[in-house]
C-alpha positions, 0 to 999 in steps of 0.5 A: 340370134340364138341369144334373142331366141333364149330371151323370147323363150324365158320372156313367155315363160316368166308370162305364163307363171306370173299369170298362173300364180295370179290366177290362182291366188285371185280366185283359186286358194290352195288347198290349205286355205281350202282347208282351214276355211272348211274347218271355221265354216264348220265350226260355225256351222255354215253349210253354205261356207262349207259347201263353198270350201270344198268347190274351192278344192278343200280335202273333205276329211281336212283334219283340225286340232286332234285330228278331229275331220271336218265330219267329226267337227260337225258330229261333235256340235250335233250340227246335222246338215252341215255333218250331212253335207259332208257326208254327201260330199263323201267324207269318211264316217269312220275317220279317227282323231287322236283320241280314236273317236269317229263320227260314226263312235261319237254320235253312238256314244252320245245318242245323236240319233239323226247322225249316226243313222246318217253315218250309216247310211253312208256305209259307217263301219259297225265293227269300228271300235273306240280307244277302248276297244268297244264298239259304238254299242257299248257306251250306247248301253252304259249311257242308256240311249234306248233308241241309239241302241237300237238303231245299232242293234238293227245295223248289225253292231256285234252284241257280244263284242266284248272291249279291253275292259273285258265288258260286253253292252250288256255287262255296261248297262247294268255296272255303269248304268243306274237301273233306271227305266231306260238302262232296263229296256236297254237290257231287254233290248239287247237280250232280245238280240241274242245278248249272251248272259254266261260271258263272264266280266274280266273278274269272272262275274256274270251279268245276272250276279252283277245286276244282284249284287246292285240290287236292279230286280227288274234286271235280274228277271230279264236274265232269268227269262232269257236263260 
């Protein structure tokens, strides 16, 4: 009896996991395969394959090559519905690959406007620094992205944040900016909000000699009228 009890037992336990990996493997992929069909419908920047990924139980910052996050991925193909889909799913705008890029540092750095204000509306770190120890301000400045830079000088990004190449934005924009109209406003915007022009580059250079030595006048005049 005992030996027929012990067969009935393991009969329904062998039952119940067959019907149990069935199901899950027919409807229900594990969330590996959740994961990498979230990162292919990012890259092809289906927002309906993403959203579907993650009902099916993909993670939302399911990482690919570089560690970039599905966000990053989207960030990085300026695809702003499928980024704000994963933003409102939750995903972490100051998720770091490989490289200590974000979201949050790649959409300031390239000037993706429309991302980065999405970033931050979903709390994006603005003390958050990149592999060079800059915030998302600097490389803004460098570049010249006028209206990324002030959308970050409105969210609070530090203006005197100084990076491990002993640079602040303001010392960027004039050394590795080219004193074009757009590095000038630049400069004036970040004047405007309490740039301080007595920090010294790593050689003991000061922003106004840096912008006189590269011969940008117009620069020059900013500082001297915020001294």
């Amino acid at each position: 009896m005992r030996l027929s009890l012990f067969a009935v037992v393991t009969a329904l336990l062998a039952a119940c996991l067959t019907s149990c990996v069935g199901s899950r493997t027919s409807g229900h992929p594990d969330s590996a395969e959740a994961d990498a069909a979230l990162l292919d419908a990012v890259t092809a920047e289906d927002v309906d394959g993403v959203r579907q990924a993650l009902e099916a139980g993909a993670d939302v910052d399911a990482r690919g090559e570089s560690r970039r996050t599905a966000l990053l991925l989207a960030t990085r193909s300026n695809s702003l519905q499928v980024a704000t889909a994963l933003l409102e799913a939750g995903a972490d705008p100051d998720a770091k690959d490989s490289i200590e890029d974000s979201a949050f540092l790649y959409a300031g750095a390239e000037g993706l406007d429309e991302i980065l204000t999405a970033t931050l509306a979903h709390g994006a770190d603005v003390t958050s620094t990149n592999r060079y120890g800059g915030t998302a301000l600097i490389p803004a400045a460098e570049h010249g992205h006028v209206s990324t830079v002030r959308i970050l000088l409105n969210a609070g990004v530090p203006v005197n944040h100084v990076n491990d190449l002993s640079w602040t934005a303001l010392h960027e924009a004039i050394v590795l900016g080219d004193g074009s109209q757009d590095h000038i406003e630049t400069v004036r915007l970040l004047l405007d909000a309490g740039a301080d022009v007595t920090i010294a580059d790593g050689q003991g250079v000061l922003p106004r000699e840096l912008a006189e030595e590269r011969g940008y006048t117009e620069i020059v005049a900013l500082i001297d009228a915020a001294n």
